[in-house]
N, C-alpha and C positions, 0 to 999 in steps of 0.2 A: 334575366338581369345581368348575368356573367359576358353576355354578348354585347351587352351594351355600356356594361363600364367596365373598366379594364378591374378599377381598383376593386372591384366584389373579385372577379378572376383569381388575382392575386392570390386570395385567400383564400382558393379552394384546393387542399391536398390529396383528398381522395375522393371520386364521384364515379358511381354506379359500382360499386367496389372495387374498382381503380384507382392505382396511387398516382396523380398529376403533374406530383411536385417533385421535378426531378432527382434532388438532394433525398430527400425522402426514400424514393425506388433503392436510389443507390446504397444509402444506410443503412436498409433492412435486407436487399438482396431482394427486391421486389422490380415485376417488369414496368417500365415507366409506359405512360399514355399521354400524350399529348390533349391538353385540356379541349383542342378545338374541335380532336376526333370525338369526341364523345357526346357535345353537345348541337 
């Protein structure tokens, strides 16, 4: 569903226990993953 609307995308900060959302990585001092690699 992430591929096909952006706005579900949006909303996803961590998938397959990767953190997506870049703000996020940087917050915690976590490695960021680009939403597109993963899915």
């Amino acid at each position: 569903a992430a591929l096909e609307n952006p706005e579900i995308a949006k909303g996803i900060n961590i998938l397959k226990g990767k953190v997506t959302y870049k703000a996020v990585a940087e917050a915690f001092g976590l490695e960021y993953w680009p939403l597109e690699s993963l899915l």
